[in-house]
N, CA and C atoms of all chains as a GROMACS GRO file, in nm:
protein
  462
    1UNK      N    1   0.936  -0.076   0.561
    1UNK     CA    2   0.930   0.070   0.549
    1UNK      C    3   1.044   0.117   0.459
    2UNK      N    4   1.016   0.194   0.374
    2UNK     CA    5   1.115   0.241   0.270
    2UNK      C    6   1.208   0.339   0.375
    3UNK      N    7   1.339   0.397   0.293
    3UNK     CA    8   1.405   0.447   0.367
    3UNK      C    9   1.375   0.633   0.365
    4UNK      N   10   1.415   0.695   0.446
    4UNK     CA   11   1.460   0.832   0.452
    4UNK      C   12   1.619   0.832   0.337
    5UNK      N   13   1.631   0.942   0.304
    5UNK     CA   14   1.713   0.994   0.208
    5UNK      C   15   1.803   1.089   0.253
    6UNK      N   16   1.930   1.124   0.332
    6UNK     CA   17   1.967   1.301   0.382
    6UNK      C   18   2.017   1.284   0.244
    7UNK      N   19   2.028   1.431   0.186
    7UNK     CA   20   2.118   1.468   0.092
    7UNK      C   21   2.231   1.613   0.181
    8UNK      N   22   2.319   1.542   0.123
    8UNK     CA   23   2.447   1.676   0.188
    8UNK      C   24   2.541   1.701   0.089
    9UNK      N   25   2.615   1.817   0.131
    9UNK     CA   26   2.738   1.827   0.035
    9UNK      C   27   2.866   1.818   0.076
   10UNK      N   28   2.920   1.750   0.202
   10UNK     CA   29   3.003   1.748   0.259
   10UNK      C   30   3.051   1.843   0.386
   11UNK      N   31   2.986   1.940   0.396
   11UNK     CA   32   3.002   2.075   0.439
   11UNK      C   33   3.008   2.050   0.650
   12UNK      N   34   3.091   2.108   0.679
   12UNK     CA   35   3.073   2.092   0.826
   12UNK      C   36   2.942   2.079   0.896
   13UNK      N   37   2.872   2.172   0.836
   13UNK     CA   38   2.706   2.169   0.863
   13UNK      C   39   2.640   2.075   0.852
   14UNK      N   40   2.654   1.980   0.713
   14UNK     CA   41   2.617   1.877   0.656
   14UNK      C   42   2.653   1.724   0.754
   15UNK      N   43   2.811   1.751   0.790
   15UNK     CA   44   2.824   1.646   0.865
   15UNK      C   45   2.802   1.643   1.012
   16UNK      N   46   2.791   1.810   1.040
   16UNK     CA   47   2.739   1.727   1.187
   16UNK      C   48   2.604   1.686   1.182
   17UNK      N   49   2.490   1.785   1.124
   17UNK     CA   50   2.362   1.749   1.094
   17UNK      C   51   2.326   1.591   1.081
   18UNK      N   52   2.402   1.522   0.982
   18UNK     CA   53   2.441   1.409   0.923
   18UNK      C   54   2.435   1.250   1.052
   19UNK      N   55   2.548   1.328   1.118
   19UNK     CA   56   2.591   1.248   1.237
   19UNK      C   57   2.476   1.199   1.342
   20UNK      N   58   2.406   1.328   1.386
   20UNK     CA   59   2.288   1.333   1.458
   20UNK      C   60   2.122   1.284   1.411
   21UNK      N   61   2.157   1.298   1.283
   21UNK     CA   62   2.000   1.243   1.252
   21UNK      C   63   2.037   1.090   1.228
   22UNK      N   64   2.129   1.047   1.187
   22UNK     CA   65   2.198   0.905   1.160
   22UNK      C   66   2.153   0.791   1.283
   23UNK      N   67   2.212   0.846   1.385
   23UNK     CA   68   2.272   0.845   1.534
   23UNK      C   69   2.059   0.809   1.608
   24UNK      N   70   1.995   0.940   1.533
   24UNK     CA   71   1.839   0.953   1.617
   24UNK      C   72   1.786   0.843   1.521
   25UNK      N   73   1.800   0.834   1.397
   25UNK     CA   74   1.668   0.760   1.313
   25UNK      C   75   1.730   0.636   1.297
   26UNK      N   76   1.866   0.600   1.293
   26UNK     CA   77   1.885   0.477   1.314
   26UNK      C   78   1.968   0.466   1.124
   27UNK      N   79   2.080   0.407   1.138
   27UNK     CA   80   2.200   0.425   1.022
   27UNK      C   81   2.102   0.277   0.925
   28UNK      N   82   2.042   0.218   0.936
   28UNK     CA   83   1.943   0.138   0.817
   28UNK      C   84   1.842   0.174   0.737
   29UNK      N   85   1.800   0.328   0.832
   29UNK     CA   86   1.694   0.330   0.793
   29UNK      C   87   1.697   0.503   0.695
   30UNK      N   88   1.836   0.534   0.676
   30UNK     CA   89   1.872   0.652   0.558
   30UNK      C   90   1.961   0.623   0.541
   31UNK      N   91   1.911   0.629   0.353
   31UNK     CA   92   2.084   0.680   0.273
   31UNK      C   93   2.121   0.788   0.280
   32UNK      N   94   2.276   0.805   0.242
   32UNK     CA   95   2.309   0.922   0.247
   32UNK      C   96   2.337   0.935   0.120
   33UNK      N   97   2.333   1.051   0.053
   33UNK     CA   98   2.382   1.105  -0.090
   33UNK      C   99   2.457   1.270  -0.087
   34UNK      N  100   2.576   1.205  -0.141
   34UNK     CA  101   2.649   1.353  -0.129
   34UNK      C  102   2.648   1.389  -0.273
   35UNK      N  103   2.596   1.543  -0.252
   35UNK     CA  104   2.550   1.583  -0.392
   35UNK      C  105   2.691   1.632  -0.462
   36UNK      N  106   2.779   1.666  -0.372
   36UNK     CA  107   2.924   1.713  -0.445
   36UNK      C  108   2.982   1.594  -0.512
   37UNK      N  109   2.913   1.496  -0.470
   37UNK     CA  110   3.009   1.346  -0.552
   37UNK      C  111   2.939   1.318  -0.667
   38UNK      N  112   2.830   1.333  -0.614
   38UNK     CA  113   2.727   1.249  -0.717
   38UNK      C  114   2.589   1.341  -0.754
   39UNK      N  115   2.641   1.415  -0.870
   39UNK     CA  116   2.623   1.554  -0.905
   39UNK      C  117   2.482   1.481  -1.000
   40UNK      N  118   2.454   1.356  -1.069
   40UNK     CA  119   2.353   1.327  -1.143
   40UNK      C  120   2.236   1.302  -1.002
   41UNK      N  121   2.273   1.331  -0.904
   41UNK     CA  122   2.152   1.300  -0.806
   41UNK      C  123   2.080   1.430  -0.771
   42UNK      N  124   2.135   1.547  -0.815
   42UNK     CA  125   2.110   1.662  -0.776
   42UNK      C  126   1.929   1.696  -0.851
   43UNK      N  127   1.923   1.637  -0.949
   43UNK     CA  128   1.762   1.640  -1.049
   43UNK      C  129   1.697   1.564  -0.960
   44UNK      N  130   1.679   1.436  -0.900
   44UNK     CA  131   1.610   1.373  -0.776
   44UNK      C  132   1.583   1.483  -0.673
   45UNK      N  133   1.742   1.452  -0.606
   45UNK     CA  134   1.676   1.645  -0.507
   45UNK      C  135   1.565   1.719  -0.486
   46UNK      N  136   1.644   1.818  -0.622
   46UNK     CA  137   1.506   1.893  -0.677
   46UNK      C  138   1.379   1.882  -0.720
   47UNK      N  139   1.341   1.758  -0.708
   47UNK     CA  140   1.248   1.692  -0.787
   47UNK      C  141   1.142   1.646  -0.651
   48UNK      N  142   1.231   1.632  -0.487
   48UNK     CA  143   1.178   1.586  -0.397
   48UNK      C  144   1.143   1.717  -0.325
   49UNK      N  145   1.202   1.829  -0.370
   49UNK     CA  146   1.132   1.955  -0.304
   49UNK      C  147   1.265   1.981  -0.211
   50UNK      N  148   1.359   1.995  -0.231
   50UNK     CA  149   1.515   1.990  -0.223
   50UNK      C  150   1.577   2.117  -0.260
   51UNK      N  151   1.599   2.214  -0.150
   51UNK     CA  152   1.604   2.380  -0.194
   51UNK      C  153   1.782   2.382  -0.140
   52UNK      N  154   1.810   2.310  -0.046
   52UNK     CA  155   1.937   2.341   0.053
   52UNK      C  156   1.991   2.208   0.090
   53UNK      N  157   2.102   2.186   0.114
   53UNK     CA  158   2.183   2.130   0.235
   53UNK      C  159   2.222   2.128   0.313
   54UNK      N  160   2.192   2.086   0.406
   54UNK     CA  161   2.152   1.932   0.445
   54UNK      C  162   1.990   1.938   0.415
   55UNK      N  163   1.973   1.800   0.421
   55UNK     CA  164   1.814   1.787   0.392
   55UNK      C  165   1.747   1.670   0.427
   56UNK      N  166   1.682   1.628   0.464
   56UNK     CA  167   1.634   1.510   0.456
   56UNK      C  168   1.499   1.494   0.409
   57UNK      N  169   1.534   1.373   0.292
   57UNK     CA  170   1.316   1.358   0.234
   57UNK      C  171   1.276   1.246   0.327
   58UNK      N  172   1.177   1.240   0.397
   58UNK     CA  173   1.123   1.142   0.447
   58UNK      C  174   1.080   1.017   0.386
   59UNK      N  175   1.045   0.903   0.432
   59UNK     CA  176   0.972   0.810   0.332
   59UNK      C  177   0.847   0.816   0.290
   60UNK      N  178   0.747   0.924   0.367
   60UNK     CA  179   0.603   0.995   0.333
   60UNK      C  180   0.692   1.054   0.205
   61UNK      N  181   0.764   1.137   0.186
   61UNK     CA  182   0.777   1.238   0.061
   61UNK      C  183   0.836   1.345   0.102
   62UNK      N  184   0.824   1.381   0.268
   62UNK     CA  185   0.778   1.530   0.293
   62UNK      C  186   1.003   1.524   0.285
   63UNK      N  187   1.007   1.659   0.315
   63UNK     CA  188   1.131   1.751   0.269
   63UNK      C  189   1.172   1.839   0.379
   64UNK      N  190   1.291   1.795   0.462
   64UNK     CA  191   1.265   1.870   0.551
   64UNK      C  192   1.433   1.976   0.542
   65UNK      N  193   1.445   2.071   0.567
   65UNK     CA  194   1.572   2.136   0.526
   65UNK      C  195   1.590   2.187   0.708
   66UNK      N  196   1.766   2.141   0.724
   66UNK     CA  197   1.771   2.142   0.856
   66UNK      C  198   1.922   2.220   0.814
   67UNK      N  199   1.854   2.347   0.938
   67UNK     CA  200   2.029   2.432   0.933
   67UNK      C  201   2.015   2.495   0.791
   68UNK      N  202   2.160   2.530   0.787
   68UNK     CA  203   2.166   2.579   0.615
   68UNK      C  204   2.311   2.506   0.564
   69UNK      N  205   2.328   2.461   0.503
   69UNK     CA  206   2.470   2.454   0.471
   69UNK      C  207   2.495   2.511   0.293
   70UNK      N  208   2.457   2.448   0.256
   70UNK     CA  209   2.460   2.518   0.088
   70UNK      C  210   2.340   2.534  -0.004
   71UNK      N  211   2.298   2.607  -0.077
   71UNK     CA  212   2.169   2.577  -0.217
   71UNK      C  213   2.222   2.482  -0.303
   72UNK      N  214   2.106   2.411  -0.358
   72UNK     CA  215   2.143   2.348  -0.454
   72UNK      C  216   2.226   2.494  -0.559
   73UNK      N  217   2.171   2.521  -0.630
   73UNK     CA  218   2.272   2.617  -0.748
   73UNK      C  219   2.376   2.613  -0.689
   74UNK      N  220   2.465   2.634  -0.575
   74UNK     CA  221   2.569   2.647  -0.558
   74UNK      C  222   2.634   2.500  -0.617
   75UNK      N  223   2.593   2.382  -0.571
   75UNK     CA  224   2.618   2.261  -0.619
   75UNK      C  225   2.655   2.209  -0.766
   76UNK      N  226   2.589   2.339  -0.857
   76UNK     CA  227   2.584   2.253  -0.994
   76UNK      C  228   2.633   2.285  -1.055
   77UNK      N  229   2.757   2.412  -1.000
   77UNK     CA  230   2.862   2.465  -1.119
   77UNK      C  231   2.983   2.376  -1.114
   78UNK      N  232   1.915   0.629   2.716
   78UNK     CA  233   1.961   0.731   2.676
   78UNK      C  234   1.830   0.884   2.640
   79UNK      N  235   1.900   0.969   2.696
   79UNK     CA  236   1.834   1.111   2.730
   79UNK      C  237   1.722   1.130   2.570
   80UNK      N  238   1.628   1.199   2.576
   80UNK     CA  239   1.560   1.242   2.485
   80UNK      C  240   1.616   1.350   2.399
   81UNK      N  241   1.538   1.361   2.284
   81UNK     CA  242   1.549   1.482   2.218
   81UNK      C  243   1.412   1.589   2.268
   82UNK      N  244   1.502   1.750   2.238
   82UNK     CA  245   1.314   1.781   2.249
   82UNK      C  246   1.343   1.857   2.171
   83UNK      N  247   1.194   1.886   2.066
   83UNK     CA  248   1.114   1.948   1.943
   83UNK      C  249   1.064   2.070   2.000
   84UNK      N  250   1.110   2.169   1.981
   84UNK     CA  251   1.049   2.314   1.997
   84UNK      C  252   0.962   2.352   1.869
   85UNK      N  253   0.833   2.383   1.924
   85UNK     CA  254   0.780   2.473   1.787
   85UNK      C  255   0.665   2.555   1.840
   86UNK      N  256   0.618   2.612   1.725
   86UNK     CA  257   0.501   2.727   1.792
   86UNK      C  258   0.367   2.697   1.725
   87UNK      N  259   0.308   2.528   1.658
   87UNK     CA  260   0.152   2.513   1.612
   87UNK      C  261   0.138   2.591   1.486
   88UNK      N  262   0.257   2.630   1.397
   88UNK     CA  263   0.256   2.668   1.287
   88UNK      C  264   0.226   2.543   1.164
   89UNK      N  265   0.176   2.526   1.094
   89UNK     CA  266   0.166   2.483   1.002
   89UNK      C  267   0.300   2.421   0.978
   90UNK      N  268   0.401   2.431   0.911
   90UNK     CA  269   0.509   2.443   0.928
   90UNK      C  270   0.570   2.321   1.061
   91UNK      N  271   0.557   2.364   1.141
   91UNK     CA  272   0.596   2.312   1.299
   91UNK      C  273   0.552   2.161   1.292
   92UNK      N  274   0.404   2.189   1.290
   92UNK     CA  275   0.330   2.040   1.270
   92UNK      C  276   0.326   1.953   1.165
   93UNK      N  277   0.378   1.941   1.097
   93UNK     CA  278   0.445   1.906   0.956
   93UNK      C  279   0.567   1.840   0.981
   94UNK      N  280   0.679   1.909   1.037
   94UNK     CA  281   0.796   1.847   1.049
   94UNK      C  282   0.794   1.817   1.196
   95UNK      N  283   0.681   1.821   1.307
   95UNK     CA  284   0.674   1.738   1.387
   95UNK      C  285   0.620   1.573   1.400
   96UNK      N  286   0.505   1.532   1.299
   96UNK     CA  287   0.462   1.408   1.250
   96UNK      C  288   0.576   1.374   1.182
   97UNK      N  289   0.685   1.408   1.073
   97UNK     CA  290   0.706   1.356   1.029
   97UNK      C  291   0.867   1.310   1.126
   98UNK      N  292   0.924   1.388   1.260
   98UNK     CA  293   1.010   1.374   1.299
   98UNK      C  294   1.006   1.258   1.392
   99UNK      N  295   0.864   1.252   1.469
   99UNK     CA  296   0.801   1.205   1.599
   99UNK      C  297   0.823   1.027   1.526
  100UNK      N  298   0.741   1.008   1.395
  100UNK     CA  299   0.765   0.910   1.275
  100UNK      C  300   0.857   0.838   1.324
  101UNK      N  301   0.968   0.932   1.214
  101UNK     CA  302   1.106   0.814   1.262
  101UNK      C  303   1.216   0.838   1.369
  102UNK      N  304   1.221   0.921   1.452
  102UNK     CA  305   1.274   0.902   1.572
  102UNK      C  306   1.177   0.818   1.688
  103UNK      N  307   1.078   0.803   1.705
  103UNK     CA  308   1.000   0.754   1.802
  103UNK      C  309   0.912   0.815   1.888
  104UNK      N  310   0.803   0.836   1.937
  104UNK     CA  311   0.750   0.910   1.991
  104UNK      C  312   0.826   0.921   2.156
  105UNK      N  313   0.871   0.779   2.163
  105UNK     CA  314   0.909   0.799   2.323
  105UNK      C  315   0.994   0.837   2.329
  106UNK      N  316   1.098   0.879   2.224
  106UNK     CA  317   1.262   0.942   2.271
  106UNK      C  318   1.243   1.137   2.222
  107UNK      N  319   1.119   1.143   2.204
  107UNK     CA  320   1.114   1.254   2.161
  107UNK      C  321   1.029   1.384   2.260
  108UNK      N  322   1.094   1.475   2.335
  108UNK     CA  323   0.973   1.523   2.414
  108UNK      C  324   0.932   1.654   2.338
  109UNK      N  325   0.797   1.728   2.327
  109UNK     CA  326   0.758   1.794   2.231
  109UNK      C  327   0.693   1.935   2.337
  110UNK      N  328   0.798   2.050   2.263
  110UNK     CA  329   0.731   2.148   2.348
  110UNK      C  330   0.670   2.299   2.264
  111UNK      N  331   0.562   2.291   2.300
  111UNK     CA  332   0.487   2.442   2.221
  111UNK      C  333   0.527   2.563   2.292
  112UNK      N  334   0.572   2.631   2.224
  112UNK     CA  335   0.639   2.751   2.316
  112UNK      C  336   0.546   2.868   2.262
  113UNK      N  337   0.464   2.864   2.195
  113UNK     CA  338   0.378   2.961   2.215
  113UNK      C  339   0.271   2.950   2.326
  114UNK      N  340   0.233   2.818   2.388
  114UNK     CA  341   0.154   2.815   2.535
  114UNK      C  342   0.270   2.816   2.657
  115UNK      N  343   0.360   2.752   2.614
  115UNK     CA  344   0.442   2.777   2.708
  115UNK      C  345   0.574   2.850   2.685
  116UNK      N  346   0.573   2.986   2.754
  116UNK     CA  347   0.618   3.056   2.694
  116UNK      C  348   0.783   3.044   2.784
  117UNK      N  349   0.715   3.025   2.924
  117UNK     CA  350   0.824   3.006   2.998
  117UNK      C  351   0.975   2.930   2.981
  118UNK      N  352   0.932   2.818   2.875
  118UNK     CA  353   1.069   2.764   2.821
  118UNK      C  354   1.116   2.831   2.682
  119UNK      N  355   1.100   2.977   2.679
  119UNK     CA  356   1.188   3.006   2.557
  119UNK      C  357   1.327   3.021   2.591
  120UNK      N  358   1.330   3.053   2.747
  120UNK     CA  359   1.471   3.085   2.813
  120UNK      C  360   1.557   2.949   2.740
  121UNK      N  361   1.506   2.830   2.811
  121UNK     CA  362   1.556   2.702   2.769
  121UNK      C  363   1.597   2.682   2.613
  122UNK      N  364   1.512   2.738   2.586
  122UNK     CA  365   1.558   2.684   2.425
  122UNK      C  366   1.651   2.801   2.397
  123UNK      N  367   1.649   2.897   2.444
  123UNK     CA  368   1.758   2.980   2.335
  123UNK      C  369   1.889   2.938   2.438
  124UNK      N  370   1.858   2.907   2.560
  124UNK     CA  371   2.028   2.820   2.577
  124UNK      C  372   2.079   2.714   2.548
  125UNK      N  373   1.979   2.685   2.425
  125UNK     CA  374   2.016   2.540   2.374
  125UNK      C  375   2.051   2.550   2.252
  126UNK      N  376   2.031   2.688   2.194
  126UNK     CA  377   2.087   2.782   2.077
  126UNK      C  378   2.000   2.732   1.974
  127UNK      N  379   1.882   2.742   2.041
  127UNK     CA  380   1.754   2.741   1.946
  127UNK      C  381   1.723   2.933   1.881
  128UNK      N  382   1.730   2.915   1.730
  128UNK     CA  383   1.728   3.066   1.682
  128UNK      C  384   1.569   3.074   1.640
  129UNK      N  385   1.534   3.002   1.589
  129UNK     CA  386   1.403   2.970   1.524
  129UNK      C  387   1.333   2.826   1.592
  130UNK      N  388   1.192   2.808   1.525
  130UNK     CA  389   1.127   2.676   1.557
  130UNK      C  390   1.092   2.650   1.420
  131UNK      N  391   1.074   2.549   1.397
  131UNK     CA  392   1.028   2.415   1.448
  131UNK      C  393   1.207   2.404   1.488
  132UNK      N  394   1.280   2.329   1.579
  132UNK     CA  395   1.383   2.288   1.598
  132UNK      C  396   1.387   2.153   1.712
  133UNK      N  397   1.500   2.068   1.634
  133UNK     CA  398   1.538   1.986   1.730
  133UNK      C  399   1.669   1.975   1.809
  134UNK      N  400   1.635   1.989   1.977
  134UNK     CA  401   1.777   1.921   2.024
  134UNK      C  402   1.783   1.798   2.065
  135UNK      N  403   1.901   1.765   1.980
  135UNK     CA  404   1.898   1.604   2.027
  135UNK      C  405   2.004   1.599   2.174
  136UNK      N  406   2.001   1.473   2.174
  136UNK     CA  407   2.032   1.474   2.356
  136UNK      C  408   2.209   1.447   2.359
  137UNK      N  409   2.218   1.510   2.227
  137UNK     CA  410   2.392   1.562   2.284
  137UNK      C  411   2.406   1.642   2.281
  138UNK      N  412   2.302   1.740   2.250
  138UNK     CA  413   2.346   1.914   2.240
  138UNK      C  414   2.319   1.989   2.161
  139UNK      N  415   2.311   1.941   1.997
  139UNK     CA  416   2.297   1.976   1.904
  139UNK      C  417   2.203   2.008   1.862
  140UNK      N  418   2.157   2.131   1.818
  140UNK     CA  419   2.018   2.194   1.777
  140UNK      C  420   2.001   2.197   1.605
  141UNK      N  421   1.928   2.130   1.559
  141UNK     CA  422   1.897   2.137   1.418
  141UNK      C  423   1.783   2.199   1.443
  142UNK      N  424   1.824   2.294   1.327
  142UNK     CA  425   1.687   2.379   1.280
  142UNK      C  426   1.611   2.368   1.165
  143UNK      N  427   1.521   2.327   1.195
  143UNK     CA  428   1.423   2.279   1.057
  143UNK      C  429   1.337   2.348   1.008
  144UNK      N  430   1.369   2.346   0.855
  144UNK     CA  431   1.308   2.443   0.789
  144UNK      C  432   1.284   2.538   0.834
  145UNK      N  433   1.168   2.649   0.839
  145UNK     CA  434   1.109   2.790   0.944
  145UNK      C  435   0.986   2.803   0.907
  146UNK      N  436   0.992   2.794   1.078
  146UNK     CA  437   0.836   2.841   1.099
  146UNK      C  438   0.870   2.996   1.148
  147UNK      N  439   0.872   3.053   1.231
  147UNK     CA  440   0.900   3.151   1.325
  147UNK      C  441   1.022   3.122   1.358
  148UNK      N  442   1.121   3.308   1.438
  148UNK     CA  443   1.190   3.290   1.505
  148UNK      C  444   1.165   3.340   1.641
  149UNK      N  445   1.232   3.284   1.777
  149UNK     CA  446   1.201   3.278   1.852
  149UNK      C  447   1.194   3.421   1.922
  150UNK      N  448   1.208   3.552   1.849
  150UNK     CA  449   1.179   3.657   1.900
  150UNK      C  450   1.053   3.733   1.861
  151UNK      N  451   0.986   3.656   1.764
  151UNK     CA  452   0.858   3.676   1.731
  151UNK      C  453   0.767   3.606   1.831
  152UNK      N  454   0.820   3.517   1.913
  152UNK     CA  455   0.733   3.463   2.004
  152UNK      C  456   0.712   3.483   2.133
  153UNK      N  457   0.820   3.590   2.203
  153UNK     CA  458   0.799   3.666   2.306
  153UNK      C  459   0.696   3.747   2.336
  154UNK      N  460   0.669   3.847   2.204
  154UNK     CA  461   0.563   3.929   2.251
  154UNK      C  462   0.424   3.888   2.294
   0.00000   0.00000   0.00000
């Protein structure tokens, strides 16, 4: 089974969100990508239907936005 | 170890990020409640600081809110 994806930006929101879905789905089975580090990942994101942070894309595709922590635009200045 | 439970209200929306949650957390660690038939646990969920549905609490406390379907004062009436 391919993996789940969270994308975060570091944000308190991000990490507790982070912690708990890690913790439920199991730490093998998602990467994590922090979009404040790794700012060329931010076009993937958006590309997976990726509006906010925290987020997680499933391995179906689907996009799920949990909480709020930041928009992408805020990310890309 | 204790379950999570999935609040939602059969929104489009709800059932969407319930297949895809049920997926990779497991069906058996996950208990799933419609709070538009059962209305009686909205008490429960908003002391679990559920604002909206589709939402998950996982079984330390923590309520992620996913994406939006409804919030839970649209579902009183």
């Amino acid at each position: 089974m391919s993996k789940s994806i969270f994308y975060h930006a570091g944000c308190p929101v991000c990490v507790s969100a982070e912690q708990d879905l890690i913790h439920l789905i199991g730490k093998e089975k998602v990467e994590v990508v922090h979009l404040g580090e790794e700012s060329s990942r931010i076009e993937d994101a958006e590309k997976a239907g990726v509006l906010s942070v925290p987020a997680l894309v499933t391995p179906n595709g689907n996009t799920l936005h949990i909480n709020f922590g930041a928009s992408l635009d805020d990310l890309k200045s």
